[in-house]
DRENVEXFI-680501 format. One line per 3 residues: their letters; for each residue x, z, y of N, C-alpha, C, O, CB. Coordinates in nm, 4 decimals, always signed. Glycine has a CB too. Example, Ala and Ser with C-alpha at 12.3 -4.5 7.8 and 13.67 -1.06 7.14 Angstrom:
<nodes>
AS = +1.3190,+0.7800,-0.5690,+1.2300,+0.7800,-0.4500,+1.3200,+0.7800,-0.3300,+1.4236,+0.8465,-0.3319,+1.1308,+0.9046,-0.4473; +1.2850,+0.7080,-0.2250,+1.3670,+0.7140,-0.1060,+1.2900,+0.7870,+0.0030,+1.3409,+0.8039,+0.1138,+1.4084,+0.5725,-0.0598
</nodes>
This chain:
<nodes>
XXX = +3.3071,-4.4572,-7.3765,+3.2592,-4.3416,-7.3032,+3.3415,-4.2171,-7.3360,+3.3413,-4.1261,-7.2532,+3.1123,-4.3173,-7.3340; +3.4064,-4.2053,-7.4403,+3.4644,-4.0728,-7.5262,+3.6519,-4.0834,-7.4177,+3.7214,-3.9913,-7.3748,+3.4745,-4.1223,-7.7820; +3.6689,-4.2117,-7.4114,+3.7528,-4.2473,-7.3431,+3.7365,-4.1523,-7.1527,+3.7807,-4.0547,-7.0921,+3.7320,-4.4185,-7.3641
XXX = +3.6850,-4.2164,-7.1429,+3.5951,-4.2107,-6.9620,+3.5657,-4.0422,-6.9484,+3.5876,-3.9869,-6.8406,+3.3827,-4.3225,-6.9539; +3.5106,-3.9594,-7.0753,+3.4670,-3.8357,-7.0662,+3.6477,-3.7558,-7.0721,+3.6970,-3.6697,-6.9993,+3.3360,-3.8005,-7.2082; +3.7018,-3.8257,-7.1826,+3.8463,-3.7584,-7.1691,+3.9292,-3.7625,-7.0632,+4.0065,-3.6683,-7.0463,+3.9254,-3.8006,-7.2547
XXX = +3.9277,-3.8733,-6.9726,+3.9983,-3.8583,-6.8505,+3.8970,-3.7583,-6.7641,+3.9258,-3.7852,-6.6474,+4.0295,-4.0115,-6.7779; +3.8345,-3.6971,-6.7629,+3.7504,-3.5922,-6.6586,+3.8098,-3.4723,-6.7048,+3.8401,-3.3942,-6.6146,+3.5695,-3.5840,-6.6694; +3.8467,-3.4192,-6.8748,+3.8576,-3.2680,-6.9033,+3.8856,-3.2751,-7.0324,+3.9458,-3.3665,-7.0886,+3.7339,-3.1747,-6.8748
XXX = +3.8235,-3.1381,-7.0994,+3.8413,-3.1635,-7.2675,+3.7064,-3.2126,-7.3238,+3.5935,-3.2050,-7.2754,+3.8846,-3.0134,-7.3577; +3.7521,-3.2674,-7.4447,+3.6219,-3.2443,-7.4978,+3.5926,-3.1812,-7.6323,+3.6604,-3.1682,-7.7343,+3.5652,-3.3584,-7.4993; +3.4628,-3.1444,-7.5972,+3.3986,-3.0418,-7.6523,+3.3112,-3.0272,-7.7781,+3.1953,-3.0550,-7.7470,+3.3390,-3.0103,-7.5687
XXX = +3.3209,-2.9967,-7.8987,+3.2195,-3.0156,-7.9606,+3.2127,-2.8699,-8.0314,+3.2996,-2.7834,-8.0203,+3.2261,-3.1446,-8.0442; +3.0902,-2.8589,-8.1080,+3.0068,-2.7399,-8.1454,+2.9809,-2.7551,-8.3037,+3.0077,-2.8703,-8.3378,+2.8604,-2.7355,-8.0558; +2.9504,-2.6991,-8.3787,+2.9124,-2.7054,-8.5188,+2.8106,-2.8218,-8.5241,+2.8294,-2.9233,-8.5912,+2.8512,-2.5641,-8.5734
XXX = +2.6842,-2.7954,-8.4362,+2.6328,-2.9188,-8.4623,+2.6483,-3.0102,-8.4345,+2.6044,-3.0985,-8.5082,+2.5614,-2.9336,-8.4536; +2.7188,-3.0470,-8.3137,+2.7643,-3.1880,-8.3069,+2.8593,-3.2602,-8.4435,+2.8456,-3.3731,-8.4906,+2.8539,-3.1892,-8.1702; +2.9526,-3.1570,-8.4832,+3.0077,-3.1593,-8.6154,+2.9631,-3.2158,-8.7097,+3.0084,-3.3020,-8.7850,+3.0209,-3.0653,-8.6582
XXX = +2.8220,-3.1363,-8.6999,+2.7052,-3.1481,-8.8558,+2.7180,-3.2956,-8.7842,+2.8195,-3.3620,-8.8053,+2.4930,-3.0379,-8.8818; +2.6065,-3.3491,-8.6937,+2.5617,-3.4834,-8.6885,+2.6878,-3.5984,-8.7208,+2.6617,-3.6930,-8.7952,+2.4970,-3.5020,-8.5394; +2.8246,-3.5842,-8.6608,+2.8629,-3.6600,-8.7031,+2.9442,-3.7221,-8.8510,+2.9789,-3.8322,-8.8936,+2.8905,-3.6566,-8.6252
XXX = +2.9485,-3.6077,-8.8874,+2.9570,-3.5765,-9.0552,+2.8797,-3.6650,-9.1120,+2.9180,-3.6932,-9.2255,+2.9067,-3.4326,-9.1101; +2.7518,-3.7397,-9.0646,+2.6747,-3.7814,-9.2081,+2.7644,-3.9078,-9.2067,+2.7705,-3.9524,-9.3213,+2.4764,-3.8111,-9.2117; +2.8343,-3.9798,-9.1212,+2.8941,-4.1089,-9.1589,+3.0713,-4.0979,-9.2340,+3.1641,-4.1778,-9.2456,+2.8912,-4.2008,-9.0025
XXX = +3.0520,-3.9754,-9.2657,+3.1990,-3.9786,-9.3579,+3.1417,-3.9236,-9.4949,+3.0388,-3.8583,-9.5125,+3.3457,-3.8621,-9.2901; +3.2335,-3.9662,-9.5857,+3.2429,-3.8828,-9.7466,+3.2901,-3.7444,-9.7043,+3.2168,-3.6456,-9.7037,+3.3729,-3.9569,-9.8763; +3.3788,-3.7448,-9.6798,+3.4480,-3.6076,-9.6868,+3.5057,-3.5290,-9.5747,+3.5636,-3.5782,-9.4779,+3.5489,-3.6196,-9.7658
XXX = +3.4822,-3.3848,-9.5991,+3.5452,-3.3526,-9.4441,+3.6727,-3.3445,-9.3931,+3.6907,-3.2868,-9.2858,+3.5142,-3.2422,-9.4047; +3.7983,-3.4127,-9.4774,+3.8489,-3.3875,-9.4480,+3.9121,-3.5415,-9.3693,+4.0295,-3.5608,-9.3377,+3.8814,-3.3022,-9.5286; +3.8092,-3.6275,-9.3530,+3.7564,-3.8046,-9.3096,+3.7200,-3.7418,-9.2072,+3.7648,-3.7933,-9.1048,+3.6247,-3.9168,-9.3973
XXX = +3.6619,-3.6585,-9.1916,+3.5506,-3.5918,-9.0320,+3.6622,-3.5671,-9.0077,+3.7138,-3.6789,-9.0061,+3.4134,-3.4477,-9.0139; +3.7579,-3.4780,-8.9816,+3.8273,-3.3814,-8.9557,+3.9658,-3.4837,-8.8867,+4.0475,-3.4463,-8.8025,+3.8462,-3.2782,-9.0976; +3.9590,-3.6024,-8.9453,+4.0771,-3.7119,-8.9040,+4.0021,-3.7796,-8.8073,+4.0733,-3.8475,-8.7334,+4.1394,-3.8221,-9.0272
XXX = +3.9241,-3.7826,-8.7912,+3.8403,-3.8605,-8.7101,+3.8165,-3.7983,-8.5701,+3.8081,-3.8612,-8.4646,+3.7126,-3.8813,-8.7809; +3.8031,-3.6061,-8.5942,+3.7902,-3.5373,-8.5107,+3.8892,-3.4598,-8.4692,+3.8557,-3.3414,-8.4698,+3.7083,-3.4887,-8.5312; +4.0430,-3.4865,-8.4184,+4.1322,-3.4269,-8.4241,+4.1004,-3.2957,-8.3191,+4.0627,-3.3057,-8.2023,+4.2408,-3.5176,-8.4049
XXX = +4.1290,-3.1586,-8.4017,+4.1251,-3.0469,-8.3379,+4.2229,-3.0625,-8.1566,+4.1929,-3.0147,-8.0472,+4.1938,-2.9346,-8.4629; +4.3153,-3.1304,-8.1900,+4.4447,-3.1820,-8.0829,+4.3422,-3.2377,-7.9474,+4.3649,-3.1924,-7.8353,+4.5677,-3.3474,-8.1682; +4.2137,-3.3526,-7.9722,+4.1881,-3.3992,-7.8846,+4.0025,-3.3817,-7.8666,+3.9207,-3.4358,-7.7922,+4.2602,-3.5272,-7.8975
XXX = +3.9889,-3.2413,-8.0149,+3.7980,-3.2186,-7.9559,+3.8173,-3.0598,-7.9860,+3.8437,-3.0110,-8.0959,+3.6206,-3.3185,-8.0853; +3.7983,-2.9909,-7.8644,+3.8229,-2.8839,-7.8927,+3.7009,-2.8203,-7.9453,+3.5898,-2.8667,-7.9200,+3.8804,-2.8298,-7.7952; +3.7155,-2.7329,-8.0055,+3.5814,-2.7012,-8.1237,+3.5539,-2.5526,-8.0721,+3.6423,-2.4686,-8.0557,+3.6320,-2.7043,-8.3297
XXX = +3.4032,-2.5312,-8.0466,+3.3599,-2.3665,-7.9649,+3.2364,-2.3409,-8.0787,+3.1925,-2.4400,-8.1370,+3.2808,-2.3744,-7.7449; +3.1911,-2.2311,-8.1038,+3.0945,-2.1686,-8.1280,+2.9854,-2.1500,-8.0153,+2.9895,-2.1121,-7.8983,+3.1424,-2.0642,-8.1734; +2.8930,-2.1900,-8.0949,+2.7697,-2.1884,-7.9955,+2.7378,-2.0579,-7.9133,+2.7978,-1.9572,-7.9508,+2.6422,-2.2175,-8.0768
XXX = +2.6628,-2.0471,-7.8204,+2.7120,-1.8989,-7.7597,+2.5017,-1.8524,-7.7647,+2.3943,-1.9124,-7.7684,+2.8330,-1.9129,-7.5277; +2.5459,-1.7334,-7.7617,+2.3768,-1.6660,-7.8048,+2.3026,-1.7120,-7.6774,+2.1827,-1.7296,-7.6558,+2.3592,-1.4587,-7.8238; +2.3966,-1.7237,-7.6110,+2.2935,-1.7523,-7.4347,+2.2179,-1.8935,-7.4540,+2.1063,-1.9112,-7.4051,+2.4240,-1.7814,-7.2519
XXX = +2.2957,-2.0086,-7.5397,+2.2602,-2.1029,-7.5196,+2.1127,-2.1034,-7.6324,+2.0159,-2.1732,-7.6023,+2.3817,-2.1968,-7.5281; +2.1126,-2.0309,-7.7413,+1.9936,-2.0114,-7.8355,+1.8755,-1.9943,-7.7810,+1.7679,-2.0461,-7.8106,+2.0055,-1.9069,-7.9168; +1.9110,-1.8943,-7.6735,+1.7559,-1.8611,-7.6122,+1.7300,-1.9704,-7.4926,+1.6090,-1.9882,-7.4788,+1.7440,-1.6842,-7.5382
XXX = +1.7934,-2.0331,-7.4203,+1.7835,-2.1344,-7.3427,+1.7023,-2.2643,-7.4460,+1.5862,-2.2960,-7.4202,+1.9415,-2.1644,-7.2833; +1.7768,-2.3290,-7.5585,+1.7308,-2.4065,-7.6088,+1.6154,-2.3839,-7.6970,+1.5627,-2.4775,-7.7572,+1.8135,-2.4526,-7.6479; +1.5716,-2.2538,-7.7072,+1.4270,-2.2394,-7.7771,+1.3397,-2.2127,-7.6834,+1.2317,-2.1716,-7.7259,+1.4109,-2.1311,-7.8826
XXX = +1.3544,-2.2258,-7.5311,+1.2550,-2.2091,-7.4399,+1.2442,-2.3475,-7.3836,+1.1405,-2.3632,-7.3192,+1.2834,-2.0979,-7.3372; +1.3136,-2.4399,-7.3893,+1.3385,-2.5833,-7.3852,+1.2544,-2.6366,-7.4935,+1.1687,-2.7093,-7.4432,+1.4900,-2.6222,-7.4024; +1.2438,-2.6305,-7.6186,+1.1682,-2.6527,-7.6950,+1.0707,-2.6564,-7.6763,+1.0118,-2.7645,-7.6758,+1.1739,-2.6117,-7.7594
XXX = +0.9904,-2.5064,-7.6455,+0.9185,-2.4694,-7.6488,+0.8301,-2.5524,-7.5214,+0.7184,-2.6039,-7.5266,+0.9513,-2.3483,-7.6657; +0.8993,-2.5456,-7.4405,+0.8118,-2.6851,-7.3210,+0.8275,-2.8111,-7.3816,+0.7392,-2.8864,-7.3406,+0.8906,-2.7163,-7.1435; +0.8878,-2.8547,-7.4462,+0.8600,-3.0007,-7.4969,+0.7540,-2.9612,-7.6078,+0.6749,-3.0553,-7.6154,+1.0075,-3.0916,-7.5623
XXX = +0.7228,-2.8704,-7.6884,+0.6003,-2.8622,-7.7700,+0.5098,-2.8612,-7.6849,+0.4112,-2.9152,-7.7352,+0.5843,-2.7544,-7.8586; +0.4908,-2.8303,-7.5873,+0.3707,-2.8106,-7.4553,+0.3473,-2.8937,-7.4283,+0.2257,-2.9047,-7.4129,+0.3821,-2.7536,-7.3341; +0.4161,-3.0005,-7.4035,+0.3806,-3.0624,-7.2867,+0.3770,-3.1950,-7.4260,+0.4322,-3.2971,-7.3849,+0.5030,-3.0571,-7.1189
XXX = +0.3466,-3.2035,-7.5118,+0.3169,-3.2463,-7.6709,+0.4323,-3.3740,-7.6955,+0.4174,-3.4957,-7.7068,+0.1252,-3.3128,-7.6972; +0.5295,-3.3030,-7.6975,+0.6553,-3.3811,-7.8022,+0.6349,-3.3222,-7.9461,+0.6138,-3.2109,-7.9942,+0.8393,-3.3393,-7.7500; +0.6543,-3.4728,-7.9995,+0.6351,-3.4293,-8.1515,+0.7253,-3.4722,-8.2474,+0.7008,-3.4912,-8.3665,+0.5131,-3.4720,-8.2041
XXX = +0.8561,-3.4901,-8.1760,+0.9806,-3.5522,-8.2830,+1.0207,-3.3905,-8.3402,+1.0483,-3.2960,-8.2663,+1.1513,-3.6585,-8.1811; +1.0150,-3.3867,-8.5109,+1.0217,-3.2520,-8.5890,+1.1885,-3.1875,-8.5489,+1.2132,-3.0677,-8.5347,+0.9962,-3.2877,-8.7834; +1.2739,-3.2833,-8.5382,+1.4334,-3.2049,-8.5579,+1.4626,-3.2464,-8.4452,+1.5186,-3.3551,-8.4314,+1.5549,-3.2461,-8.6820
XXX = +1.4189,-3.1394,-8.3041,+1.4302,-3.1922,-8.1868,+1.5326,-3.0066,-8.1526,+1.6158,-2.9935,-8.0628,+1.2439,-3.2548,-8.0950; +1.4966,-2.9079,-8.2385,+1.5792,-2.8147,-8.1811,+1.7735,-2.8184,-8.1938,+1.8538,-2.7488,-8.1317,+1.5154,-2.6886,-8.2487; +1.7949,-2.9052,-8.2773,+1.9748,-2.9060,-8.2247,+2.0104,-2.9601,-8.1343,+2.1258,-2.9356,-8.0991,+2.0740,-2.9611,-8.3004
XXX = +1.9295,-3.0592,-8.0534,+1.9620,-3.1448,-7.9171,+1.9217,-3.0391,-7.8121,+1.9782,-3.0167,-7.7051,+1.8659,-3.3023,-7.8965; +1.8278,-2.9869,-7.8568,+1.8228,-2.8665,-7.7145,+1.9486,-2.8151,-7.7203,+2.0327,-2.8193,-7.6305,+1.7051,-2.7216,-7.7204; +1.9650,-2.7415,-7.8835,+2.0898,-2.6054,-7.8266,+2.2155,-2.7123,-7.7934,+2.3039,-2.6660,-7.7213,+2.1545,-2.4527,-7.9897
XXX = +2.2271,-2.8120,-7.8264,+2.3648,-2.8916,-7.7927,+2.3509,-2.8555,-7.6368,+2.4132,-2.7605,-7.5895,+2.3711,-3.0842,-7.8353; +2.2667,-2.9354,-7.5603,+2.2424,-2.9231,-7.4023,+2.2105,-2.8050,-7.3254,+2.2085,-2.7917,-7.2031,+2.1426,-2.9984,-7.3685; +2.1870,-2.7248,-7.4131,+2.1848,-2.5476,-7.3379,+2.3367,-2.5275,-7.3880,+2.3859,-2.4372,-7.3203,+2.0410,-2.3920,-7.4252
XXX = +2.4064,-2.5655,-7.4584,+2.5452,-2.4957,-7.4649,+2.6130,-2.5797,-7.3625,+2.6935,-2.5148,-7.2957,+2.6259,-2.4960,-7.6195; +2.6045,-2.6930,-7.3342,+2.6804,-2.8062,-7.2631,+2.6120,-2.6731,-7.1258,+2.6968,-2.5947,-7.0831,+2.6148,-3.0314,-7.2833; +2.4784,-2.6614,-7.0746,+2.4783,-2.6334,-6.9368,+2.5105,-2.4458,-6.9242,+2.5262,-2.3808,-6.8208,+2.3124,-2.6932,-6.8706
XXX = +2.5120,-2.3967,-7.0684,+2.5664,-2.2256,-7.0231,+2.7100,-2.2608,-6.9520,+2.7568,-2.2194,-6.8459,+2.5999,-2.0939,-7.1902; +2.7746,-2.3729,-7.0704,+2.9185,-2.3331,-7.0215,+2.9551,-2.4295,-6.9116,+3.0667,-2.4329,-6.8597,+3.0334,-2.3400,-7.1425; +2.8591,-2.5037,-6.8811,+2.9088,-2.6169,-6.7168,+2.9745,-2.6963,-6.7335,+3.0693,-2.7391,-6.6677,+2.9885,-2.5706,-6.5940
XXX = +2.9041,-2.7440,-6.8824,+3.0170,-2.8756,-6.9339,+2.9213,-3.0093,-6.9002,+2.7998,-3.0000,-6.8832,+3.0669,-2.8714,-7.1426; +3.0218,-3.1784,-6.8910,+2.9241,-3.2248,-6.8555,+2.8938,-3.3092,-7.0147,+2.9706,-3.3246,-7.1096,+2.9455,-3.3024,-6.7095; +2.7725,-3.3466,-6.9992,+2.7365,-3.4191,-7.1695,+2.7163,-3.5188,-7.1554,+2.6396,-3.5760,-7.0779,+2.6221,-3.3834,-7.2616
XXX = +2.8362,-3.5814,-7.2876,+2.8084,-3.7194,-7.3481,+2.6841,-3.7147,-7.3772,+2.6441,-3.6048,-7.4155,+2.8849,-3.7612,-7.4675; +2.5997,-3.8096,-7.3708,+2.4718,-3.8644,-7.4302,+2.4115,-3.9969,-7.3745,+2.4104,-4.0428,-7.2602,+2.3681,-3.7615,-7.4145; +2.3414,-4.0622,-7.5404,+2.2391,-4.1486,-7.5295,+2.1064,-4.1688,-7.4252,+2.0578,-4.2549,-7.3519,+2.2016,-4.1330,-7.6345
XXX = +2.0798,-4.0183,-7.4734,+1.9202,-4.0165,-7.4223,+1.9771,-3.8415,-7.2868,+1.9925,-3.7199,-7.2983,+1.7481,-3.9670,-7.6298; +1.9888,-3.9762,-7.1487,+2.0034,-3.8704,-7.0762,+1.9008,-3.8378,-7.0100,+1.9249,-3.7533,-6.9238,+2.0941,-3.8768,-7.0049; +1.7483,-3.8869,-7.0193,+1.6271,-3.8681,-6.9668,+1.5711,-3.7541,-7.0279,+1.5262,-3.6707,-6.9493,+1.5471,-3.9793,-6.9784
XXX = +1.5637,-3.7331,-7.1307,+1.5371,-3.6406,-7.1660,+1.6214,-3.4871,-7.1939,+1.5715,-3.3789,-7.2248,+1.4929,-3.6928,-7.2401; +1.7729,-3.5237,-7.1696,+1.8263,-3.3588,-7.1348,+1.8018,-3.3693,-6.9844,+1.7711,-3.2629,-6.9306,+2.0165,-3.3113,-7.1760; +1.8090,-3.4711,-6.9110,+1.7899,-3.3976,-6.7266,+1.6392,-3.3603,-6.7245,+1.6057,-3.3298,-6.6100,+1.8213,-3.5377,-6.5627
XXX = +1.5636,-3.3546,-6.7912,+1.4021,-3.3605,-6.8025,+1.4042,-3.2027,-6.8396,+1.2984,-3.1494,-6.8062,+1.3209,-3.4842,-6.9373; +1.5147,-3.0967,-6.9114,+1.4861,-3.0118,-6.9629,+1.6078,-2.8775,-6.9209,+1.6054,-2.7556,-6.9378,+1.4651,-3.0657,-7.0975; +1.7022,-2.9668,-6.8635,+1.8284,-2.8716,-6.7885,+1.8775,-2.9541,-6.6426,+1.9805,-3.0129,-6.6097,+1.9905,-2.8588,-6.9127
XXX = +1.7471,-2.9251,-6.5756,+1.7898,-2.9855,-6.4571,+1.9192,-2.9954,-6.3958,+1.9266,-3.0702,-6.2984,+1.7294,-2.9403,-6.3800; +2.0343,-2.9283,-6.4375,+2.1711,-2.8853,-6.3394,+2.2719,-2.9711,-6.4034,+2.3615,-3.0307,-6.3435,+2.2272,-2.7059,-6.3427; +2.2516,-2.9724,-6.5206,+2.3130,-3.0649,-6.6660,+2.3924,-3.1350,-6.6096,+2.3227,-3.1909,-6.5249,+2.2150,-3.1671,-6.7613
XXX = +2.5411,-3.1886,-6.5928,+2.5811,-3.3038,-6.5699,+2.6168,-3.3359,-6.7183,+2.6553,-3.2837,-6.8230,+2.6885,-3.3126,-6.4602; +2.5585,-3.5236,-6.6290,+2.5170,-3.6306,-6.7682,+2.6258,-3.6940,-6.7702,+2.6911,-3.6946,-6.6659,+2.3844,-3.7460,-6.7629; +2.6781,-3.7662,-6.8892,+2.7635,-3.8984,-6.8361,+2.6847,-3.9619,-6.9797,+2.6661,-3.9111,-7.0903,+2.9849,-3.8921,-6.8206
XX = +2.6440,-4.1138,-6.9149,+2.5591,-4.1737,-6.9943,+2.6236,-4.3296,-7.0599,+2.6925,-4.3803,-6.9713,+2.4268,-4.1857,-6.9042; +2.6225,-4.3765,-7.1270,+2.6778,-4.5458,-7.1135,+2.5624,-4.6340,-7.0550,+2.5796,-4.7546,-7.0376,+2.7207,-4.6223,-7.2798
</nodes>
């Protein structure tokens, strides 16, 4: 899929995507070979997407989701839809469930 997403554009990752994939290396500088700056271009999360993904939240607490570390998948998918990027993901039912405009690319 990382393949399939690279022939469309760049790709994109954020601190937290960073964080998550970090837990399967020792060291960062194992992440960092793994994640070549050359072929994932690396952005700072943008303030627009903070308040998007804590109002996203905030309807999945409503409407009674109860998975505890559910706010970095919001801001991942409010930064993917401020900047009109489209997102890799597993679970694409639940970002089109919460950023209707979102383009998904799913396996």
């Amino acid at each position: 899929m990382l393949s399939k997403a690279a022939r469309r554009g760049s790709l994109v990752i954020n601190p937290l995507v960073y964080a998550e994939v970090s837990v399967t290396f020792d060291t960062a500088e194992e992440l960092d070979a793994a994640l070549p700056p050359a072929y994932f271009v690396r952005e700072p999360l943008p303030w627009e997407a903070a308040f998007i993904a804590g109002k996203a939240c905030a309807r999945y607490r409503r409407r009674g989701g109860t998975r505890p570390a559910l706010m970095s998948d919001f801001y991942i998918g409010a930064h993917a839809a401020v900047a009109g990027y489209t997102l890799l993901t597993r679970d694409p039912h639940r970002y089109q469930a919460y950023f209707s405009k979102l383009r998904i690319l799913a396996p």
